[in-house]
KOLFIFI-639970 format. One line per field, with one value per atom (N, C-alpha, C, O): residue number from 1; residue in one letter; atom name; x, y, z. Coordinates in steps of 0.05 Angstrom, whole numbers, padded with zeros to 5 digits. Layout:
residues N
seq	NUM  ...
type	A  ...
atom	CA  ...
xx	X  ...
yy	Y  ...
zz	Z  ...
//
This chain:
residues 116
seq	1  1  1  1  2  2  2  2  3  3  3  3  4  4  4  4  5  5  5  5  6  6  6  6  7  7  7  7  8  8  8  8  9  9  9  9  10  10  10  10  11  11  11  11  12  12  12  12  13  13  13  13  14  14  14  14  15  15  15  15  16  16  16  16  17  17  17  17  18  18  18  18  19  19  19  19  20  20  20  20  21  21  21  21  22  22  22  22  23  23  23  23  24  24  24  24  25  25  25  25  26  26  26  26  27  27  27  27  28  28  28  28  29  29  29  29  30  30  30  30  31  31  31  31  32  32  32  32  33  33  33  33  34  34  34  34  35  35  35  35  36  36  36  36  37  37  37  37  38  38  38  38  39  39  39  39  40  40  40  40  41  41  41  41  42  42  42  42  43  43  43  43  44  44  44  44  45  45  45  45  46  46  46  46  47  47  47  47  48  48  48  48  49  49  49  49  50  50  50  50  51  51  51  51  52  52  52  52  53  53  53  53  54  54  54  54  55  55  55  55  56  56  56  56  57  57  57  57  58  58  58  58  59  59  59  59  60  60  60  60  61  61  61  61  62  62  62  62  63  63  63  63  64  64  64  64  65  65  65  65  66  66  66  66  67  67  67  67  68  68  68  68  69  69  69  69  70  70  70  70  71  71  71  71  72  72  72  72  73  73  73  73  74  74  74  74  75  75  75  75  76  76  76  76  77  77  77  77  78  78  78  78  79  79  79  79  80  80  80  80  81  81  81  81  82  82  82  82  83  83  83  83  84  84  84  84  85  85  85  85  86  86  86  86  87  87  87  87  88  88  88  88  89  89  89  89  90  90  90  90  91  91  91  91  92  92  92  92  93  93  93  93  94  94  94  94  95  95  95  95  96  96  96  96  97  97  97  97  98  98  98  98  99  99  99  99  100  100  100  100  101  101  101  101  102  102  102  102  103  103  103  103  104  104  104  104  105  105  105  105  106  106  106  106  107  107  107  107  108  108  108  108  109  109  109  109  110  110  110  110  111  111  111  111  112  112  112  112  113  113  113  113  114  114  114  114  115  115  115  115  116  116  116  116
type	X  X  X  X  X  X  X  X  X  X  X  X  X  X  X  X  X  X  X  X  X  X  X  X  X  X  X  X  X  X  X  X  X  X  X  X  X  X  X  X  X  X  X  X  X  X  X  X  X  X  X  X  X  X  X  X  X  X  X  X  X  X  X  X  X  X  X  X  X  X  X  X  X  X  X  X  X  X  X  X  X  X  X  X  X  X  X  X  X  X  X  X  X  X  X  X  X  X  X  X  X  X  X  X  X  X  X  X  X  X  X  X  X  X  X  X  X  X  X  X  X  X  X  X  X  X  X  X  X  X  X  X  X  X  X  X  X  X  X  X  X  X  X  X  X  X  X  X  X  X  X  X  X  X  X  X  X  X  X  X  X  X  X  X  X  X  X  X  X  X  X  X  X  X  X  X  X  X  X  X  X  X  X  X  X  X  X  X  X  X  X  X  X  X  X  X  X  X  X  X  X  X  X  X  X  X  X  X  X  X  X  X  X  X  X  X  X  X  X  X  X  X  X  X  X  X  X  X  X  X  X  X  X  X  X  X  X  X  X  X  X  X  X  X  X  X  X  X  X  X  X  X  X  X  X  X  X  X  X  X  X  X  X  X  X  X  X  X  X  X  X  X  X  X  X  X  X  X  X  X  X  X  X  X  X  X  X  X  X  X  X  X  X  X  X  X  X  X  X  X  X  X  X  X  X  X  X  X  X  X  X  X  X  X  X  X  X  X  X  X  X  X  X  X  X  X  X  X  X  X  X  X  X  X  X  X  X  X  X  X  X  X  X  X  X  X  X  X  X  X  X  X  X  X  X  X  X  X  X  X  X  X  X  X  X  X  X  X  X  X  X  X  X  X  X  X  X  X  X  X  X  X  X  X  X  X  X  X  X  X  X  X  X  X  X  X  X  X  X  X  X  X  X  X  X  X  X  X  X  X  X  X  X  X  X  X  X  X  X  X  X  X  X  X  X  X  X  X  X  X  X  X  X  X  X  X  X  X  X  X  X  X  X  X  X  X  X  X  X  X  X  X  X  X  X  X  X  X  X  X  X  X  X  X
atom	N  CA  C  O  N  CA  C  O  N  CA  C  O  N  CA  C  O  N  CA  C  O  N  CA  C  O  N  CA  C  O  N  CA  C  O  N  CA  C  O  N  CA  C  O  N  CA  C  O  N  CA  C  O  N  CA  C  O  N  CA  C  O  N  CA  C  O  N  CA  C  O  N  CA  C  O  N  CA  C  O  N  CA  C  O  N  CA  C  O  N  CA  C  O  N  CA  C  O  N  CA  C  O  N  CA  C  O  N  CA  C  O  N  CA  C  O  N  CA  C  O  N  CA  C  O  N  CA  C  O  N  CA  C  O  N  CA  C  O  N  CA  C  O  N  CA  C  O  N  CA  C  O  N  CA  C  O  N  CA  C  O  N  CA  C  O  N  CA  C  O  N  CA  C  O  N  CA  C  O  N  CA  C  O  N  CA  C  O  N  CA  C  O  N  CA  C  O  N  CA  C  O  N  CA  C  O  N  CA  C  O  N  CA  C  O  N  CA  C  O  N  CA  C  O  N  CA  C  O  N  CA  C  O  N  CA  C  O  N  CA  C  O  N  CA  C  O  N  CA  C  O  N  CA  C  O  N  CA  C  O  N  CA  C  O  N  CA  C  O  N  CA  C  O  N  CA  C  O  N  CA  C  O  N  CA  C  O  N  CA  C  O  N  CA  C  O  N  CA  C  O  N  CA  C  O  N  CA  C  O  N  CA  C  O  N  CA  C  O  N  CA  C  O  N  CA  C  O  N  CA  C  O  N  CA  C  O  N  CA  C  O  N  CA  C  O  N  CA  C  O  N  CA  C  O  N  CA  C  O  N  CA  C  O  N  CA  C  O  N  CA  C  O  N  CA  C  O  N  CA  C  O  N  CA  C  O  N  CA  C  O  N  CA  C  O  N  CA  C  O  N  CA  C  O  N  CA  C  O  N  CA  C  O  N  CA  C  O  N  CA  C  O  N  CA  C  O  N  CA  C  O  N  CA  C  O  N  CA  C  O  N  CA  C  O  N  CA  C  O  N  CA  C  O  N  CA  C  O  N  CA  C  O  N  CA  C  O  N  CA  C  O  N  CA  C  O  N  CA  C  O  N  CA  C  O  N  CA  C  O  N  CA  C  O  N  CA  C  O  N  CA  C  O  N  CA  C  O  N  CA  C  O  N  CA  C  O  N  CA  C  O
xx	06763  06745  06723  06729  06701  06680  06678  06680  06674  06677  06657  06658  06637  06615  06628  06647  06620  06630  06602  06582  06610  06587  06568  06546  06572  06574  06553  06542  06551  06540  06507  06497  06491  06458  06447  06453  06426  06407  06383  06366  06383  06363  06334  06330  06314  06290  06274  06272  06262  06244  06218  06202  06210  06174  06159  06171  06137  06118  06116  06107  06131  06136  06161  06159  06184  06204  06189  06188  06182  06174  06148  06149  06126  06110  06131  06132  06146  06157  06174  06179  06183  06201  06184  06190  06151  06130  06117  06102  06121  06101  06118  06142  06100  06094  06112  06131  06111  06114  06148  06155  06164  06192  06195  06206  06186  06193  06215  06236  06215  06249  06256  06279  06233  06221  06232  06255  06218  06224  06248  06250  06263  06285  06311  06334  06300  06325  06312  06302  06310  06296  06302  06311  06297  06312  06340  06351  06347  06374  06405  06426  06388  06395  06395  06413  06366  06366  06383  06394  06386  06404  06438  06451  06441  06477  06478  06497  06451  06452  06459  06478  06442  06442  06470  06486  06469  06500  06528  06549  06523  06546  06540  06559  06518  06518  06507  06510  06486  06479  06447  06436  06440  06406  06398  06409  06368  06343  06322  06314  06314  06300  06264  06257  06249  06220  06194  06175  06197  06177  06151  06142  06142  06111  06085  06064  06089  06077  06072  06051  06096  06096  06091  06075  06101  06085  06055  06044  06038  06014  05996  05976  06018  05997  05999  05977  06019  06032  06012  06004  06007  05990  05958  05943  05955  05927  05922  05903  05932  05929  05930  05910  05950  05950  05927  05913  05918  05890  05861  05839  05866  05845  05848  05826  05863  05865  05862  05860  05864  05855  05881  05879  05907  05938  05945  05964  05938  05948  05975  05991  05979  06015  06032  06055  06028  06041  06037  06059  06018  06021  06029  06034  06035  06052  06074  06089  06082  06110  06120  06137  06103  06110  06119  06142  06098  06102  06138  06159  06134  06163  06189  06209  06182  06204  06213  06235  06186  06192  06193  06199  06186  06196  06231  06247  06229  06266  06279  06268  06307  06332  06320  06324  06310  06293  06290  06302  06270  06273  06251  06251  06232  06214  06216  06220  06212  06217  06187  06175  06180  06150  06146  06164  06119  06111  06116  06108  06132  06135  06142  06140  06148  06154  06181  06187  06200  06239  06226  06211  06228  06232  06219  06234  06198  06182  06196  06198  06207  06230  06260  06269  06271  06301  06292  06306  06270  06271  06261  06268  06244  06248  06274  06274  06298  06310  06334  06347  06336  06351  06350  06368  06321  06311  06312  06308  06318  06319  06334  06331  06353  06384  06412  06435  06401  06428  06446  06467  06438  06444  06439  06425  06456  06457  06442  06438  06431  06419  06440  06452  06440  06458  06441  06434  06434  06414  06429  06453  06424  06427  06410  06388  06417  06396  06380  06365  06368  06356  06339  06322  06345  06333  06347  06369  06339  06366  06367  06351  06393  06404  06408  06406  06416  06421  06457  06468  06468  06496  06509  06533  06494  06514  06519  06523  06523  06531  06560  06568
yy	00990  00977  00962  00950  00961  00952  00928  00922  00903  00879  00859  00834  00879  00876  00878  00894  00865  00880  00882  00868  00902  00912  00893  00903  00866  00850  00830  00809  00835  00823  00826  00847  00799  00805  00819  00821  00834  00855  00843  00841  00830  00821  00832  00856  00814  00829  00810  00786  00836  00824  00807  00822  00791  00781  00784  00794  00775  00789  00788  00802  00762  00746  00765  00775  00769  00783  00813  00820  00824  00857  00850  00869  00838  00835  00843  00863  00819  00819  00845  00847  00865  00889  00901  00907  00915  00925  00916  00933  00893  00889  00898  00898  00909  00927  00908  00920  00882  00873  00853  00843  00853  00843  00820  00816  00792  00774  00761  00773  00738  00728  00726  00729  00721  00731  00750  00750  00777  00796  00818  00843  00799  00810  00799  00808  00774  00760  00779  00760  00785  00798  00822  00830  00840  00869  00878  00899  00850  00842  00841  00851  00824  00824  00844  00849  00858  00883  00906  00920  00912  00927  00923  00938  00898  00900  00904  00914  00891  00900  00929  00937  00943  00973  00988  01003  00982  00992  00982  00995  00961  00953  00972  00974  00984  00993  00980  00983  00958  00944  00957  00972  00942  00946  00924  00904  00934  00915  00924  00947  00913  00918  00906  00884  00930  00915  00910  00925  00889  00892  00897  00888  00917  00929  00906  00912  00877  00861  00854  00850  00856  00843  00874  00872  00895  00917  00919  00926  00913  00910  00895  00900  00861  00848  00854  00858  00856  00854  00885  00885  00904  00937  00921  00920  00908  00901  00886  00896  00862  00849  00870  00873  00885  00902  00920  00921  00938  00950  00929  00936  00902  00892  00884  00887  00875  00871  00898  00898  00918  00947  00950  00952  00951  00943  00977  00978  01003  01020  01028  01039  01023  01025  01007  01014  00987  00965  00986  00991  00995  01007  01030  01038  01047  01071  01061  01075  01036  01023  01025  01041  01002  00997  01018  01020  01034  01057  01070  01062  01087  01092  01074  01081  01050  01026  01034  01045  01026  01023  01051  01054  01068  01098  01103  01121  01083  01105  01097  01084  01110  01095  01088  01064  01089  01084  01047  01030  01045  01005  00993  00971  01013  00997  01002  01022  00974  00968  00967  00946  00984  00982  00962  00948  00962  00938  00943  00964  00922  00933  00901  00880  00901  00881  00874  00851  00896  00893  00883  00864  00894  00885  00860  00843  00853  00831  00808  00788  00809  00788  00790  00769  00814  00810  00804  00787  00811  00790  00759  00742  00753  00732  00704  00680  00730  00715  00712  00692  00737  00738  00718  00705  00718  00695  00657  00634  00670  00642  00624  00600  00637  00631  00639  00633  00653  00664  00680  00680  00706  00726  00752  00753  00768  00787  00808  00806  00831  00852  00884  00886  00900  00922  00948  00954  00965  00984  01007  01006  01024  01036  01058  01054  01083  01109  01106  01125  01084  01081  01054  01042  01049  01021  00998  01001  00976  00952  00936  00926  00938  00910  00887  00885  00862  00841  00847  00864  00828  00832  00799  00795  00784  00752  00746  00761  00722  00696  00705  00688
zz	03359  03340  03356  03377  03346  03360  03358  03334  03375  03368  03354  03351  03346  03331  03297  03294  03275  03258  03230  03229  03213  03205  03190  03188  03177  03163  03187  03179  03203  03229  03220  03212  03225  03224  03241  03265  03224  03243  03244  03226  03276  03283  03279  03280  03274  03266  03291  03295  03306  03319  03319  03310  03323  03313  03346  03365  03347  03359  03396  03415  03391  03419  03435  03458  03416  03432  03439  03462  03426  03424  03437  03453  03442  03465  03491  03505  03492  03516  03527  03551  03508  03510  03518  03541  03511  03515  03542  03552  03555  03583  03597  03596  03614  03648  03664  03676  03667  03690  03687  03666  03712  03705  03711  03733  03694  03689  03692  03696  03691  03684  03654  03645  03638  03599  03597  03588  03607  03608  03618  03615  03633  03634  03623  03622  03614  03592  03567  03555  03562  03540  03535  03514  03561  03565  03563  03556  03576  03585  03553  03547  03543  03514  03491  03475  03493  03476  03485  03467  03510  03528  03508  03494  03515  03510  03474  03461  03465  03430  03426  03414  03437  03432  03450  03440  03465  03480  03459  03458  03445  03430  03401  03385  03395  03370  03355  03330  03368  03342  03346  03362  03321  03318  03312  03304  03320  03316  03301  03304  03289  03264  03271  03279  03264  03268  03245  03242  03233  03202  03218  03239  03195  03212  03210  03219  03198  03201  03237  03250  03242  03269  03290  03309  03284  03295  03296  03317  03270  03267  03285  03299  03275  03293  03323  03334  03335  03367  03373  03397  03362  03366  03367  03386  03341  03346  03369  03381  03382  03409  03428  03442  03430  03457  03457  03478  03433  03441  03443  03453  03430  03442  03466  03478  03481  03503  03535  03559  03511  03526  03546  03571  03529  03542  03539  03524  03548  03534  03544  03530  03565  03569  03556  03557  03545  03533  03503  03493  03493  03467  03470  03448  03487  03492  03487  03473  03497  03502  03478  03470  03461  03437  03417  03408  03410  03398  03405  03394  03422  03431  03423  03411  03434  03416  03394  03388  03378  03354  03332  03308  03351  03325  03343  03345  03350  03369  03332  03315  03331  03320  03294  03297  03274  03253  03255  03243  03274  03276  03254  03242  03254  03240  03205  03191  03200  03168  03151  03150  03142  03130  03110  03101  03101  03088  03065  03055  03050  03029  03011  03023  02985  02973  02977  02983  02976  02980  02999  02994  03028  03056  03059  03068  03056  03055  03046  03060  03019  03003  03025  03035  03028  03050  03071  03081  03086  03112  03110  03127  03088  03085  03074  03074  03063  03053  03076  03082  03087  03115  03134  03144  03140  03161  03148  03156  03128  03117  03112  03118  03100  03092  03107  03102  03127  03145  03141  03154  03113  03100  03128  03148  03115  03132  03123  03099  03137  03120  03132  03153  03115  03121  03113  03090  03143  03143  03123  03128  03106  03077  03081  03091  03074  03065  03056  03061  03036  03021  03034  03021  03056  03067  03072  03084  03066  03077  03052  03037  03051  03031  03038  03063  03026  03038  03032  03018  03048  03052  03041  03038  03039  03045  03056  03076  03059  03078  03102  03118
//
């Protein structure tokens, strides 16, 4: 049994962490960072990316004329179905997720919230 259990929050990235997964260069940021998403995904968990924070974190990197950082990104975020589109549900569950300390549980149909 995995010592994760399913009932467990699915982290949602914002713009600062997933910047940091996306830069070129190996930090001590950046490798606490790698470091962590690494043992999430080896344990089976996921990470979840609202395309708010895809959007903005895409628009900085092409103004900044970052195109390996947006190759990066891209690839990230279509692996494993991570990214959560804009929508009214998702918009309301990650806000209520991030808010209240509710869990969300990824679904065929998208994510539910789970409870406390």
């Amino acid at each position: 049994m995995s010592e994760y259990s399913i009932r467990e929050p699915i982290p949602f990235l914002h713009s600062g962490s997933l910047g940091l997964i996306t830069h070129p260069w190996q930090t001590e940021e950046v490798e606490a960072i790698t470091s962590w998403l690494s043992q999430m995904l080896k344990h089976g968990r996921r990470v979840l990316i609202p395309a708010i924070v895809y959007y903005e974190l895409k628009r900085e990197l092409l103004r900044a004329d970052k195109p390996f950082s947006v190759d990066r990104l891209d690839l990230f975020t279509k692996a494993s179905n991570r990214y959560i589109p804009l929508t009214d549900e998702a918009l309301a569950l990650v806000s209520r997720t991030l808010g209240n300390g509710s869990t969300a549980e990824a679904t065929d149909g998208g994510f539910q919230e789970s409870g406390h």
